[in-house]
Backbone as a chain_set.jsonl record, in Angstrom:
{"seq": "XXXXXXXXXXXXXXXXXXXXXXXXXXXXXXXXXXXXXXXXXXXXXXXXXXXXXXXXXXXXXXXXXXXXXXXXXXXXXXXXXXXXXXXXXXXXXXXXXXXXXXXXXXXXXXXXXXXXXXXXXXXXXXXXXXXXXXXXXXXXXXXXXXXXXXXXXXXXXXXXXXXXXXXXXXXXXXXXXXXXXXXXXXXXXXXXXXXXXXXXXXXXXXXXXXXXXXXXXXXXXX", "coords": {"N": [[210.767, -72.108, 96.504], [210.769, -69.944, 93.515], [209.252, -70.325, 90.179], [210.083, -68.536, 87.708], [208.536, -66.86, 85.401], [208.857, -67.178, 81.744], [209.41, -64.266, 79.322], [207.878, -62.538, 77.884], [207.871, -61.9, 73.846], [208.265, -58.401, 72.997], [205.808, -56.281, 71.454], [206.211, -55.368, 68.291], [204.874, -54.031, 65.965], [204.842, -54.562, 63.284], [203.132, -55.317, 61.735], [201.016, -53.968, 62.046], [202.259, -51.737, 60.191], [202.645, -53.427, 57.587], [200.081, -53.324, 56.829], [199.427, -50.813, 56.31], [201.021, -50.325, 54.547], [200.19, -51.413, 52.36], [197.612, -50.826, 52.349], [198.926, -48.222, 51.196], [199.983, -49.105, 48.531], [197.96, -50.099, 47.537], [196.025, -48.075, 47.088], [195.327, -46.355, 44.782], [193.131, -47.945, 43.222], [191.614, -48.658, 45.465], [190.496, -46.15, 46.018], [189.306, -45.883, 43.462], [187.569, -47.647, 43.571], [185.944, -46.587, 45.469], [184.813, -44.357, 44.332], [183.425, -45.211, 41.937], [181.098, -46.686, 43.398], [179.878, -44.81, 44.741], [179.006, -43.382, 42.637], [177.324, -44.696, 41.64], [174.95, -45.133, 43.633], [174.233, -42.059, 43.376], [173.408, -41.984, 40.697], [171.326, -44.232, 40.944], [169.421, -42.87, 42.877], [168.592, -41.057, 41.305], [167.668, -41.952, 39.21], [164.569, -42.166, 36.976], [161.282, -43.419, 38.209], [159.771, -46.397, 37.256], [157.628, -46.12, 34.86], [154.003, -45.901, 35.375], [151.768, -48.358, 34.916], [148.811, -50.477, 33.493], [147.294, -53.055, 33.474], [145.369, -55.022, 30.238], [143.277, -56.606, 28.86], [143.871, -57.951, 25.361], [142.924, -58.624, 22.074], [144.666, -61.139, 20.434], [145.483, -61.396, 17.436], [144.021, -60.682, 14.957], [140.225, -60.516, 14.909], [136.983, -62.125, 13.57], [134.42, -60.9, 13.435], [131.354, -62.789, 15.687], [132.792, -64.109, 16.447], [133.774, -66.93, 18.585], [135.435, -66.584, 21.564], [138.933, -67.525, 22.938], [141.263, -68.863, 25.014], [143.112, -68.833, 23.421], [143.321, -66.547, 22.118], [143.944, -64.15, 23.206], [145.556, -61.908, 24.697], [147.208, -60.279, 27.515], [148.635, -57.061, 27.997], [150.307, -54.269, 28.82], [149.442, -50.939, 29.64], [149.587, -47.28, 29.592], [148.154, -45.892, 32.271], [146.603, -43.693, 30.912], [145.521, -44.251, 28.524], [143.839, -46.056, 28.626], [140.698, -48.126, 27.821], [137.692, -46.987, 28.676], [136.471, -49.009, 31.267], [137.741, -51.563, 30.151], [138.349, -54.781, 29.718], [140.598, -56.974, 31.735], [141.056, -59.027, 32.663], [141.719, -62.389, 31.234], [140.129, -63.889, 31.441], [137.607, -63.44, 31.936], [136.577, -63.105, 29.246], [136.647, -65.549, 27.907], [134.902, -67.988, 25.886], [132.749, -66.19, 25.419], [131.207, -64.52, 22.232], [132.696, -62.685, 19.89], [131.415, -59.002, 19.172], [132.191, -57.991, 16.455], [134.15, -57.043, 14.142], [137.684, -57.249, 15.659], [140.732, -55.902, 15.865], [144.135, -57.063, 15.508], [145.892, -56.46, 19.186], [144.186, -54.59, 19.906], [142.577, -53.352, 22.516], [139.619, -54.466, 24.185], [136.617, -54.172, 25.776], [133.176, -54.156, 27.33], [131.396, -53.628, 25.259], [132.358, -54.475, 23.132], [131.325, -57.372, 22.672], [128.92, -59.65, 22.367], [126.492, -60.088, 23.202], [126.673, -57.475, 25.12], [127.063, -55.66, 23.298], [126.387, -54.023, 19.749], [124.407, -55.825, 19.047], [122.368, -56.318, 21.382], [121.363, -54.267, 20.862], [119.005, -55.077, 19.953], [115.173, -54.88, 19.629], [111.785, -55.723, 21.081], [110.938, -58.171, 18.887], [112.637, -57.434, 16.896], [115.654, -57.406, 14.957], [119.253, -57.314, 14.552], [121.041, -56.494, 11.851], [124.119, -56.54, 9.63], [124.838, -54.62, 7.278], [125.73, -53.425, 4.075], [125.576, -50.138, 1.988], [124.566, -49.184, -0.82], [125.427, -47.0, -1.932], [128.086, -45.741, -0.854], [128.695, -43.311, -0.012], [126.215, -41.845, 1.179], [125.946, -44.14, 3.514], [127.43, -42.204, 5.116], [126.166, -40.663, 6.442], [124.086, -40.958, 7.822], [122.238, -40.327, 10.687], [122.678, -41.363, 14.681], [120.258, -43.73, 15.331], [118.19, -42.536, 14.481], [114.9, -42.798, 12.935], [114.915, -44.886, 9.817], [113.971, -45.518, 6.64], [113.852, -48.222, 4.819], [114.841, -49.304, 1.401], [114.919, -51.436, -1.683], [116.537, -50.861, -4.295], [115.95, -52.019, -7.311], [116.261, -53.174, -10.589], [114.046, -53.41, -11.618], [112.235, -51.426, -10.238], [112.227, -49.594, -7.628], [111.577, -51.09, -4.128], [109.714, -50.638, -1.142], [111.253, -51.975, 1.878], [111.253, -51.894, 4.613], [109.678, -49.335, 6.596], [110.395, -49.063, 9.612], [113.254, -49.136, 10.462], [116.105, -48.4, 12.413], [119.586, -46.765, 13.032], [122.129, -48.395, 14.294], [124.758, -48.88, 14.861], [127.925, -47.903, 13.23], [130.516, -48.951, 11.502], [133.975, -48.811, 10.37], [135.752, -48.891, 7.738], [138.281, -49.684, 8.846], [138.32, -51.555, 10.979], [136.506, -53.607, 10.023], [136.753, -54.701, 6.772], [136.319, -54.073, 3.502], [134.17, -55.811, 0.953], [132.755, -57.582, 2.903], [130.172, -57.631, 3.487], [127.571, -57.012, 1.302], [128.187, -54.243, -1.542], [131.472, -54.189, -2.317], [133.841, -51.314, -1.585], [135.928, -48.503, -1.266], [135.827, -47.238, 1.631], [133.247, -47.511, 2.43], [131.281, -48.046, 4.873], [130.459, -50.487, 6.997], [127.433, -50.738, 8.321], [124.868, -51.459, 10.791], [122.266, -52.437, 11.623], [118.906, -51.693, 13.175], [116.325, -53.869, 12.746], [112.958, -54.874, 11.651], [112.011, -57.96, 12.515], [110.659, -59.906, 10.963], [111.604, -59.019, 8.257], [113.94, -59.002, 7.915], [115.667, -60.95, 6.814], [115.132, -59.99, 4.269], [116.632, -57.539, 3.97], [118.944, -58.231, 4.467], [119.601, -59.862, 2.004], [119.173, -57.638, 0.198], [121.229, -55.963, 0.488], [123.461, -57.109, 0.31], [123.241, -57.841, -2.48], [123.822, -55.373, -3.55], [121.741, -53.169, -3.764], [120.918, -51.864, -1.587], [118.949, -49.236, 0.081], [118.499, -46.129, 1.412], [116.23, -43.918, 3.339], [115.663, -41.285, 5.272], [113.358, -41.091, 8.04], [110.432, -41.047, 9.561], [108.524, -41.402, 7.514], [104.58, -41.51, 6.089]], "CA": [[211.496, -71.793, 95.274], [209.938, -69.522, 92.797], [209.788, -69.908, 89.093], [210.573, -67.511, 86.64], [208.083, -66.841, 84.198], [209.024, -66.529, 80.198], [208.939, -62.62, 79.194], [206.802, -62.256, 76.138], [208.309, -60.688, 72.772], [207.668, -57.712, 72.565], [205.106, -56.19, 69.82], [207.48, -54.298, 67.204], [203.991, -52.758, 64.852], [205.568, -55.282, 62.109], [201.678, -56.029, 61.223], [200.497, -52.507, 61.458], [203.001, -50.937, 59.073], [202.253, -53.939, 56.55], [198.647, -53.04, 56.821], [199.53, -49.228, 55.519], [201.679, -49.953, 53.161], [199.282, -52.354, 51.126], [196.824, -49.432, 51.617], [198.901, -47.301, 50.129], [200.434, -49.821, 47.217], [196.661, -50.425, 46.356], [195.548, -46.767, 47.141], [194.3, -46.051, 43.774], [192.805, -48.919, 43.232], [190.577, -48.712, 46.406], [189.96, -44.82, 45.308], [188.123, -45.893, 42.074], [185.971, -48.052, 43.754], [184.88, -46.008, 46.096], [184.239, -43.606, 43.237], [182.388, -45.99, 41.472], [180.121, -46.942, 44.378], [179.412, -43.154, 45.165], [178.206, -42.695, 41.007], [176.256, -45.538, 41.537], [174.546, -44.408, 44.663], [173.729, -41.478, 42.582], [172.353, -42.345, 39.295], [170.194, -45.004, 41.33], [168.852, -41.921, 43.947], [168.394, -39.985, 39.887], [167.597, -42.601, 38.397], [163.367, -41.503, 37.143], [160.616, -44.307, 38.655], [159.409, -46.758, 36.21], [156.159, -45.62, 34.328], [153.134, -46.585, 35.851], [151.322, -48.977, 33.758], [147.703, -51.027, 34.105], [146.828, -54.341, 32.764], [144.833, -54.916, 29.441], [143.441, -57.472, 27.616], [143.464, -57.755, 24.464], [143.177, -59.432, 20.684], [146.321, -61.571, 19.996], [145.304, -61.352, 16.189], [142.73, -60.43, 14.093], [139.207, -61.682, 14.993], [136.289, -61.878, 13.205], [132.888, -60.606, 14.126], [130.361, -63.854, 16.174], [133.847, -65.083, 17.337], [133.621, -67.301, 20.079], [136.679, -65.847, 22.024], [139.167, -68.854, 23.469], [142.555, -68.082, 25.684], [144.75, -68.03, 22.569], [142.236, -65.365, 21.15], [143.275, -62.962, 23.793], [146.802, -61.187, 25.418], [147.71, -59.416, 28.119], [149.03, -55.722, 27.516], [150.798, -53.461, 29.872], [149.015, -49.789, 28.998], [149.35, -46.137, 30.493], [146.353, -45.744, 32.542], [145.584, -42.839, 30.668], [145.096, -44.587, 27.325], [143.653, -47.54, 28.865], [139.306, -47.27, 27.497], [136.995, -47.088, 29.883], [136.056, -50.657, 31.413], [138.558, -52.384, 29.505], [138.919, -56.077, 30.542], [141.762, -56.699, 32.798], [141.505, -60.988, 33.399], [140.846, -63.149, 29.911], [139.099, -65.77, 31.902], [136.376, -62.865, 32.016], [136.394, -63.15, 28.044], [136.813, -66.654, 27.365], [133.646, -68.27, 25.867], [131.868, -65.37, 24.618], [131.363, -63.757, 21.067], [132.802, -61.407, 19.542], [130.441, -58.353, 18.5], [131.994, -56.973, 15.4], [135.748, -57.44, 13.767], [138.379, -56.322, 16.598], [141.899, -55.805, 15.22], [145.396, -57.275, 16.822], [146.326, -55.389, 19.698], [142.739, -53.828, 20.171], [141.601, -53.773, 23.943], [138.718, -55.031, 24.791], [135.457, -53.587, 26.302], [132.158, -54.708, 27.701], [130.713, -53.24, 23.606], [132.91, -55.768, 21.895], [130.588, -58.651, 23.258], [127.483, -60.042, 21.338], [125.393, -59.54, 24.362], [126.675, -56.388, 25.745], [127.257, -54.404, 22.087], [125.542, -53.238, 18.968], [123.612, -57.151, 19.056], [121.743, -56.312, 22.456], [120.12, -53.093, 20.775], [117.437, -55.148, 19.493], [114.127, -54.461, 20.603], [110.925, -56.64, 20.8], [110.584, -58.269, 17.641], [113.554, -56.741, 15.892], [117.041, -57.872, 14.739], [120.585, -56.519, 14.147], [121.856, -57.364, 10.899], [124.714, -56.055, 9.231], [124.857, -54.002, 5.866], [126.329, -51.776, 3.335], [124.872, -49.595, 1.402], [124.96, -49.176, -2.606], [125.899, -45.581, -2.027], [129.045, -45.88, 0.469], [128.436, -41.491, 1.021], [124.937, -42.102, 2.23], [126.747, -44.377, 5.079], [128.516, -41.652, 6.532], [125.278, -39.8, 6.889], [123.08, -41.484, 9.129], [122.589, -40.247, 12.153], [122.044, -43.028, 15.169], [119.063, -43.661, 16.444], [116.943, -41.883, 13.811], [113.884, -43.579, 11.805], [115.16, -45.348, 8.323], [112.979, -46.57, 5.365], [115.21, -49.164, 3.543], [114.207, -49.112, 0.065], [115.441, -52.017, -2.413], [116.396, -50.115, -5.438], [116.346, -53.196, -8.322], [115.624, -52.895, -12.056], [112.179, -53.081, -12.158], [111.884, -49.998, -9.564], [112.265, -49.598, -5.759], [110.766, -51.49, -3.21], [110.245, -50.217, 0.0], [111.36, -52.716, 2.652], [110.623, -51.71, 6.11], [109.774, -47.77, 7.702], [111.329, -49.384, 11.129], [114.579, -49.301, 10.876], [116.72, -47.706, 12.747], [120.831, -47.103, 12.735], [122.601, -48.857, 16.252], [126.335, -48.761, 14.788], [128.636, -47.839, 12.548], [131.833, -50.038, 11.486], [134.213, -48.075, 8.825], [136.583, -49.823, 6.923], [139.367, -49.961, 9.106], [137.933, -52.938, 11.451], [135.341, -54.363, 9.149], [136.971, -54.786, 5.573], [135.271, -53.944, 2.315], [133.401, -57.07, 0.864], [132.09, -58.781, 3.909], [128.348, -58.088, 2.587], [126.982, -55.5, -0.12], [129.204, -53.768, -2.479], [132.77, -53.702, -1.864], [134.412, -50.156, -2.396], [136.605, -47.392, -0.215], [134.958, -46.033, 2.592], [131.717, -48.548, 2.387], [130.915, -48.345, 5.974], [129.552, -51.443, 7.478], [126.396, -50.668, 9.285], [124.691, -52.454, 12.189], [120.327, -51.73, 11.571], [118.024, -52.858, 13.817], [115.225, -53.959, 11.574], [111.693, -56.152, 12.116], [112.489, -59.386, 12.231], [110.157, -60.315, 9.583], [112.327, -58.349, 7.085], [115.487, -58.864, 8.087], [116.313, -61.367, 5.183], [115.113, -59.128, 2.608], [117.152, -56.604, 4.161], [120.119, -58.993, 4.071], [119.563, -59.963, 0.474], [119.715, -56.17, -0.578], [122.581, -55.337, 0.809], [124.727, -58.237, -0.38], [123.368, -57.139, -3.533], [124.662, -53.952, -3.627], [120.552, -52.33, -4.172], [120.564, -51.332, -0.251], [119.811, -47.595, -0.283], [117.694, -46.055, 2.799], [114.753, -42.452, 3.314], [115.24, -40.782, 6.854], [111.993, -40.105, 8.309], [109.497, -42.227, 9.447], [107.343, -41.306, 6.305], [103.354, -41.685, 6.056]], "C": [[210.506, -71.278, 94.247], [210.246, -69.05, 90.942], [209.731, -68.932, 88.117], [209.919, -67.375, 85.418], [208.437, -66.188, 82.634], [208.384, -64.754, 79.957], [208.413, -62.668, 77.849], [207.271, -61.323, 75.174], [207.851, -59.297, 72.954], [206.86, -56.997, 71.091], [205.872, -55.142, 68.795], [206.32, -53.727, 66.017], [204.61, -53.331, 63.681], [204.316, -55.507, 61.339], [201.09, -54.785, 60.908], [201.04, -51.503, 59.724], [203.125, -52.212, 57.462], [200.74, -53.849, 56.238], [198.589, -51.976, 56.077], [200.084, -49.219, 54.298], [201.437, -51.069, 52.04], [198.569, -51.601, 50.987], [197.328, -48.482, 50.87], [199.571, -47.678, 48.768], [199.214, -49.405, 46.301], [195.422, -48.78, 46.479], [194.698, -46.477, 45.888], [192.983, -46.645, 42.81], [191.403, -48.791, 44.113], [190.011, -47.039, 46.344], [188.856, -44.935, 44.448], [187.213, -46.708, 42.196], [185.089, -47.62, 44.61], [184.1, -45.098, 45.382], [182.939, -44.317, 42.62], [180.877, -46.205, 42.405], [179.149, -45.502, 44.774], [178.239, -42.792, 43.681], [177.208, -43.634, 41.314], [175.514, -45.165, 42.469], [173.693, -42.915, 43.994], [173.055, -41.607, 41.677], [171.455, -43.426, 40.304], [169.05, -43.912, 42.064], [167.721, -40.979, 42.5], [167.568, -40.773, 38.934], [165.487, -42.499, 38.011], [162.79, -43.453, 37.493], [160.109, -44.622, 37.504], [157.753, -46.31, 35.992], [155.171, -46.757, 34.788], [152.19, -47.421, 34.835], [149.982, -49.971, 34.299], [147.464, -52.339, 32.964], [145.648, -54.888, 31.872], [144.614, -55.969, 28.866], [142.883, -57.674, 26.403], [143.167, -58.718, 22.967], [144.616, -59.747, 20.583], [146.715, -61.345, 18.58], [143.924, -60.848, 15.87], [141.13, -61.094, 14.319], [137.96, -60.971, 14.282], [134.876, -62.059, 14.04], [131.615, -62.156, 14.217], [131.944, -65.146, 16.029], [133.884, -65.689, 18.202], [135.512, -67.269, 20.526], [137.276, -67.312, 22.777], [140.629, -67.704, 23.939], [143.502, -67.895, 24.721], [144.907, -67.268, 21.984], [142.795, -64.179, 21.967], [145.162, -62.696, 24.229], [146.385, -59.778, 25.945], [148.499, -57.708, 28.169], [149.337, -54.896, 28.78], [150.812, -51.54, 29.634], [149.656, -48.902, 29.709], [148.439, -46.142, 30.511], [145.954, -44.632, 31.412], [144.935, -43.026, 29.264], [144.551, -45.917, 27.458], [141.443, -46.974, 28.621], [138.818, -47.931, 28.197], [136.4, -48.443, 30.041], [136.716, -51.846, 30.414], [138.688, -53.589, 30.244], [140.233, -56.224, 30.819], [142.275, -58.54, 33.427], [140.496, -61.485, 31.824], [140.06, -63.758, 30.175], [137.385, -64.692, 32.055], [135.575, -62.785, 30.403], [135.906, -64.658, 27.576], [135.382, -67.513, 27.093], [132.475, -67.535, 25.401], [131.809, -64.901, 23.353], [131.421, -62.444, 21.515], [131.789, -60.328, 18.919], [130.926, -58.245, 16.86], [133.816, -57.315, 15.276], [136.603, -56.856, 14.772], [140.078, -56.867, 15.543], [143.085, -56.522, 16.243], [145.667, -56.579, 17.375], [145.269, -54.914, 20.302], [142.389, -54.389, 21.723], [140.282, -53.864, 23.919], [137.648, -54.591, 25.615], [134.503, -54.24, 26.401], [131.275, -54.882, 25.91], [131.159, -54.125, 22.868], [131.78, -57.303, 22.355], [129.491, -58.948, 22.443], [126.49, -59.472, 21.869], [125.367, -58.131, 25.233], [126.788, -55.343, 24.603], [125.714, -54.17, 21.41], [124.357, -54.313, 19.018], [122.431, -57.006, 19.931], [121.189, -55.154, 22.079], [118.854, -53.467, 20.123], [116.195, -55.328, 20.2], [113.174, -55.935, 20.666], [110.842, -57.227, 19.637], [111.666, -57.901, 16.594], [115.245, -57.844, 15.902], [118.08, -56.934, 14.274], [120.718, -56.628, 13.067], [122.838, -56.202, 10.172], [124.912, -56.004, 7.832], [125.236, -53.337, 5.08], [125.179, -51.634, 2.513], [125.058, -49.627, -0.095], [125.395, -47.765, -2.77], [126.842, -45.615, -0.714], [128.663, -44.08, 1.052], [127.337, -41.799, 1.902], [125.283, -42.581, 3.583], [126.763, -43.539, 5.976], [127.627, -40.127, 6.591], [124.044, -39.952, 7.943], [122.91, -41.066, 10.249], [122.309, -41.649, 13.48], [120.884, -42.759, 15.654], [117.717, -43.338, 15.402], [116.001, -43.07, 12.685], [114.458, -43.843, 10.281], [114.12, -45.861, 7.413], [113.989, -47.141, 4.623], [114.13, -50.106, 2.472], [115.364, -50.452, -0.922], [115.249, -51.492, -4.076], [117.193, -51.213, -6.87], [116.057, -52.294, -9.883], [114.534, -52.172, -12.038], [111.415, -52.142, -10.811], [112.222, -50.86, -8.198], [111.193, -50.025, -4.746], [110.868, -50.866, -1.772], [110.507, -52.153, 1.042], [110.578, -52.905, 4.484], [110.471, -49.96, 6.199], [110.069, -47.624, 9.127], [112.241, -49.7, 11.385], [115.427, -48.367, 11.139], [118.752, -47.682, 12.534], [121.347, -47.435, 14.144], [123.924, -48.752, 16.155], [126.465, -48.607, 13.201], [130.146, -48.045, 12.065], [132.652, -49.4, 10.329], [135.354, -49.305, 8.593], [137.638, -50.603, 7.692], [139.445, -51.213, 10.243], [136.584, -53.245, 11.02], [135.773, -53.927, 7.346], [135.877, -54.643, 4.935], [134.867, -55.512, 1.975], [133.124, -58.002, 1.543], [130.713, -58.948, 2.851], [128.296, -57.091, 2.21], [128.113, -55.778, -1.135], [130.424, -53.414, -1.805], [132.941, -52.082, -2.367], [134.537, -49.153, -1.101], [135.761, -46.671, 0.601], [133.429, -46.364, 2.351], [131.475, -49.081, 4.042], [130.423, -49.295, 6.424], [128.529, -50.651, 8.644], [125.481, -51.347, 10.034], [123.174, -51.476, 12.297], [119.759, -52.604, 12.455], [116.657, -52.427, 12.911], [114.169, -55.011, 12.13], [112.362, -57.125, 11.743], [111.782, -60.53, 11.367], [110.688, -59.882, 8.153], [113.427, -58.481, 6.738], [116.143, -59.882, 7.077], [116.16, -60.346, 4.488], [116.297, -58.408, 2.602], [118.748, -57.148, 4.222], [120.477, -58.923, 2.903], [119.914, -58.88, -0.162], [120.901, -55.915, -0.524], [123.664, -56.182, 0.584], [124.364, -58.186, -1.664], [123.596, -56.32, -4.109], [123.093, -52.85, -4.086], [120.285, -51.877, -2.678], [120.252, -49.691, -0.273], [118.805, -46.934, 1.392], [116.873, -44.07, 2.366], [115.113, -42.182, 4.741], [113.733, -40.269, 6.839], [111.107, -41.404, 8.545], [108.815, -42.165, 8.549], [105.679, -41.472, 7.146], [103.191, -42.875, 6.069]], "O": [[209.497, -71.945, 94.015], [210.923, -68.143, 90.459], [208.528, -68.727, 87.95], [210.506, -67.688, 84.382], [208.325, -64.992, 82.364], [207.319, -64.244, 80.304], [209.055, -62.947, 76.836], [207.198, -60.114, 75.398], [206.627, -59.277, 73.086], [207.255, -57.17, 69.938], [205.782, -53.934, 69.012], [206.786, -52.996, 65.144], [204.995, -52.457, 62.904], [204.479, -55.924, 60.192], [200.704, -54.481, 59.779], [200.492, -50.968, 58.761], [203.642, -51.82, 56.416], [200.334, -54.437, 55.236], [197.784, -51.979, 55.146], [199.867, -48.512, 53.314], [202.192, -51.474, 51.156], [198.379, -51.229, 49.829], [196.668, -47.869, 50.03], [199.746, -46.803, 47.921], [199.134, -48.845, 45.208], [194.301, -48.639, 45.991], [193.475, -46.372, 45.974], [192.205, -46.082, 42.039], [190.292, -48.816, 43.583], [188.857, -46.908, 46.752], [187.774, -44.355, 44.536], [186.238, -46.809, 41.452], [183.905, -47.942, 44.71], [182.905, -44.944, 45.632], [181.758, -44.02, 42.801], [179.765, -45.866, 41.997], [177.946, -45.406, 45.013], [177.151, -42.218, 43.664], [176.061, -43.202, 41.202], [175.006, -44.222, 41.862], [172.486, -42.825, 44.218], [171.871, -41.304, 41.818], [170.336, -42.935, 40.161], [167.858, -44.107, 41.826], [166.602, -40.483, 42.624], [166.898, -40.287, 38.023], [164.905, -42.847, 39.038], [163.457, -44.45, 37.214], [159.879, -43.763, 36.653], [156.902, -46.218, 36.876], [155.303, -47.978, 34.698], [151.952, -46.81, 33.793], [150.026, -50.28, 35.49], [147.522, -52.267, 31.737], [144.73, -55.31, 32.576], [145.555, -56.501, 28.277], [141.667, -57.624, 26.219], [143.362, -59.899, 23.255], [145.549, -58.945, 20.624], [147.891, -61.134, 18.285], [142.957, -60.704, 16.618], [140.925, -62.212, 13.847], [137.771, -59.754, 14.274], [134.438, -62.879, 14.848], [131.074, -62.584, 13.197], [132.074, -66.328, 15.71], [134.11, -64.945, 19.156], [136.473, -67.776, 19.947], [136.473, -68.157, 23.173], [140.962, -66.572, 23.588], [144.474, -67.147, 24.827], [145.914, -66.936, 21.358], [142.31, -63.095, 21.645], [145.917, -63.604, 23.881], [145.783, -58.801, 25.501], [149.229, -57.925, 29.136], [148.543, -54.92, 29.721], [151.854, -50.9, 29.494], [150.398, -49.377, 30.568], [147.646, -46.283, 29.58], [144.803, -44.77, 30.998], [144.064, -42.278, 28.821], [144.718, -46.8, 26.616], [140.937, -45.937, 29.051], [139.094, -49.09, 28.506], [135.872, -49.005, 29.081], [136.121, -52.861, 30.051], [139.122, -53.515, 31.394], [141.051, -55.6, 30.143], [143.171, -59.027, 34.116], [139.361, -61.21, 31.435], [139.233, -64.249, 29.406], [136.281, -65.205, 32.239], [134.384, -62.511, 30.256], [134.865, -64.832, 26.942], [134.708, -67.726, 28.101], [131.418, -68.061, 25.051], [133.013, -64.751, 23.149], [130.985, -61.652, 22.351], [131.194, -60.827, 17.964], [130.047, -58.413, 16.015], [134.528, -57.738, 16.187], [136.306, -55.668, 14.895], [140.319, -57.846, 14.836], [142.992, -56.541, 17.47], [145.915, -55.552, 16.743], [145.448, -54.785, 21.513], [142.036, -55.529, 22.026], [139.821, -52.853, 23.389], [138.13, -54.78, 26.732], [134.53, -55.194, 25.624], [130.735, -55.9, 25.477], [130.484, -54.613, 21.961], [132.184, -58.331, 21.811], [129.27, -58.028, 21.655], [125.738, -58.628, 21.382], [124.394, -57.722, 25.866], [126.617, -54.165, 24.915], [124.582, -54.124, 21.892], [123.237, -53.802, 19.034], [121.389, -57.475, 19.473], [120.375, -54.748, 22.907], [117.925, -52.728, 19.798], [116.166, -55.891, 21.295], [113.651, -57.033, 20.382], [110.453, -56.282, 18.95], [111.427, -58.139, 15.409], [115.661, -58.697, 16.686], [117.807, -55.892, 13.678], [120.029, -57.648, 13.058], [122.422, -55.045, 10.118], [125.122, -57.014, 7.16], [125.056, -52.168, 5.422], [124.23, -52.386, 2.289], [125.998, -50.342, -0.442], [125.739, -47.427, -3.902], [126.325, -45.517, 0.398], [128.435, -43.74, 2.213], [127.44, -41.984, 3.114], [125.106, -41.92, 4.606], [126.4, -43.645, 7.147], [128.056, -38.98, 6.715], [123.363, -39.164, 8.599], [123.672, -41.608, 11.049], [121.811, -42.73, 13.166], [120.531, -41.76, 16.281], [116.574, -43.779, 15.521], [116.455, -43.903, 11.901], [114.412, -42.861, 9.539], [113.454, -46.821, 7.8], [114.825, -46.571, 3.923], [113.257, -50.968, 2.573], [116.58, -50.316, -0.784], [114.283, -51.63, -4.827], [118.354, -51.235, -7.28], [115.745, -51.121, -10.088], [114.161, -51.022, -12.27], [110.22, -52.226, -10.524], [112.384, -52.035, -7.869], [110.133, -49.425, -4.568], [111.965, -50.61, -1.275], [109.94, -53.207, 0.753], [109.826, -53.645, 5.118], [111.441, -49.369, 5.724], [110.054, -46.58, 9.778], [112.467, -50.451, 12.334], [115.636, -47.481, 10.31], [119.227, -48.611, 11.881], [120.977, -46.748, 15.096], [124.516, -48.532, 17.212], [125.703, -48.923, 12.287], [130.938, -47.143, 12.338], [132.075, -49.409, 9.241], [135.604, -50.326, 9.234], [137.941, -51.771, 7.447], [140.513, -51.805, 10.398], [135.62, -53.09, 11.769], [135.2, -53.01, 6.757], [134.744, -54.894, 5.348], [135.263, -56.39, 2.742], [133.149, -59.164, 1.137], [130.35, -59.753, 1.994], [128.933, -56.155, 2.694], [128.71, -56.798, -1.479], [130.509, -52.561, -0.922], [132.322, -51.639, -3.334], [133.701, -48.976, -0.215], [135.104, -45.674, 0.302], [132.573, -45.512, 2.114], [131.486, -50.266, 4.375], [129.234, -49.017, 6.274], [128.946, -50.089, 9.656], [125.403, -52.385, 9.377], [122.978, -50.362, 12.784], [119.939, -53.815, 12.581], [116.163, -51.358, 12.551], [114.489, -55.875, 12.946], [113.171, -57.188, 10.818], [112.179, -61.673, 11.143], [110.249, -60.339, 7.098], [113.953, -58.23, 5.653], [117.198, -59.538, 6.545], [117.152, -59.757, 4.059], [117.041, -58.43, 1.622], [119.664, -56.356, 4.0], [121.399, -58.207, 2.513], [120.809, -58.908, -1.007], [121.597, -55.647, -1.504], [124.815, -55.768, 0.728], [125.322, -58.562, -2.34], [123.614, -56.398, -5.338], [123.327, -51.809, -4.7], [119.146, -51.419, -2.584], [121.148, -48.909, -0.593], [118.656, -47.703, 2.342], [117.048, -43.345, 1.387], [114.752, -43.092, 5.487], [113.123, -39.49, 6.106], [111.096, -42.456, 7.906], [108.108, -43.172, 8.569], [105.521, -41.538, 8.365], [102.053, -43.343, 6.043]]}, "num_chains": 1, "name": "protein.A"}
């Protein structure tokens, strides 16, 4: 005796044709996001590569010149290489612990020259010292050439002394990072200057120039 197996519904496409006609209810719907997806796809392909940029570090604030530099002394900066100056520090921990040469401004990157030991400080010779000075004639300043032979003359009352015929000029600091009245005579465009002078003189040569009688002779003289 053989039984009779159940015949199976047949499939009537009752699932298909609710499949189409939700695609095409929500037709416009699924239009605007493919749109969307397509613009986006675009502007990302258009979209220009971010600017290349190099890592700087720098003054967080204002520091003054025989600063000993500390990590809260210093920030990070994200430059274009092509305005980034040559040998610029790049890791604070390479800063931290050293003086500063000379006033650096907020913002101001950072160089091997800003250092005590690697700047204008390290141009002194045997026997000689840096010291920093204005002049009693701020024009004179911005005539110096570097390097060349100075006579610094203390021009008081009771006539002009000479000081030294070995001093030379190693830097020049203008107003805009090294304010007027550190030492000498305050007044616009009073260059701070950076002499290397004997180091037997180098008070006097202090004293003048915070007195405002600093004045200087090119030439090594007789």
């Amino acid at each position: 005796m053989t039984t009779a197996l159940p015949l199976l519904p047949r499939r009537t496409g009752r699932t298909g044709r609710t499949v189409r006609s939700l695609l095409w209810r929500y037709r416009p719907a699924l239009v605007a996001v493919l749109v969307a997806v397509a613009a986006w796809s675009v502007l990302g392909a258009l979209r220009p590569a971010p600017p290349e940029t190099a890592p700087v570090v720098a003054a967080s604030h204002d520091l003054p010149a025989g600063h000993e530099i500390t990590a809260g002394d210093l920030a990070v900066l994200a430059l274009a290489p092509d305005v980034v100056p040559p040998g610029a520090f790049t890791r604070p921990e390479d800063l931290v612990g050293h003086r500063i040469a000379h006033p650096a401004g907020d913002g101001v990157p950072l160089v091997p020259g800003d250092l005590v030991e690697n700047g204008a400080w390290a141009a002194a010779g045997p026997d000689e010292l840096v010291v920093p000075v204005r002049l009693a004639d701020p024009v004179v300043a911005g005539l110096i050439p570097t390097a060349t032979p100075i006579q610094l003359v203390a021009a008081t009352g009771s006539g002009p002394t000479l000081l030294t015929r070995d001093a030379r000029l190693v830097a020049r600091i203008e107003d805009a990072t090294a304010p007027s009245g550190v030492l000498g005579t305050p007044g616009t465009g009073n260059s701070l200057l950076l002499l290397a002078v004997p180091a037997d003189v180098a008070t006097l040569v202090l004293d003048a120039g915070a007195g405002g009688t600093l004045t200087v002779a090119l030439g090594a003289g007789d």
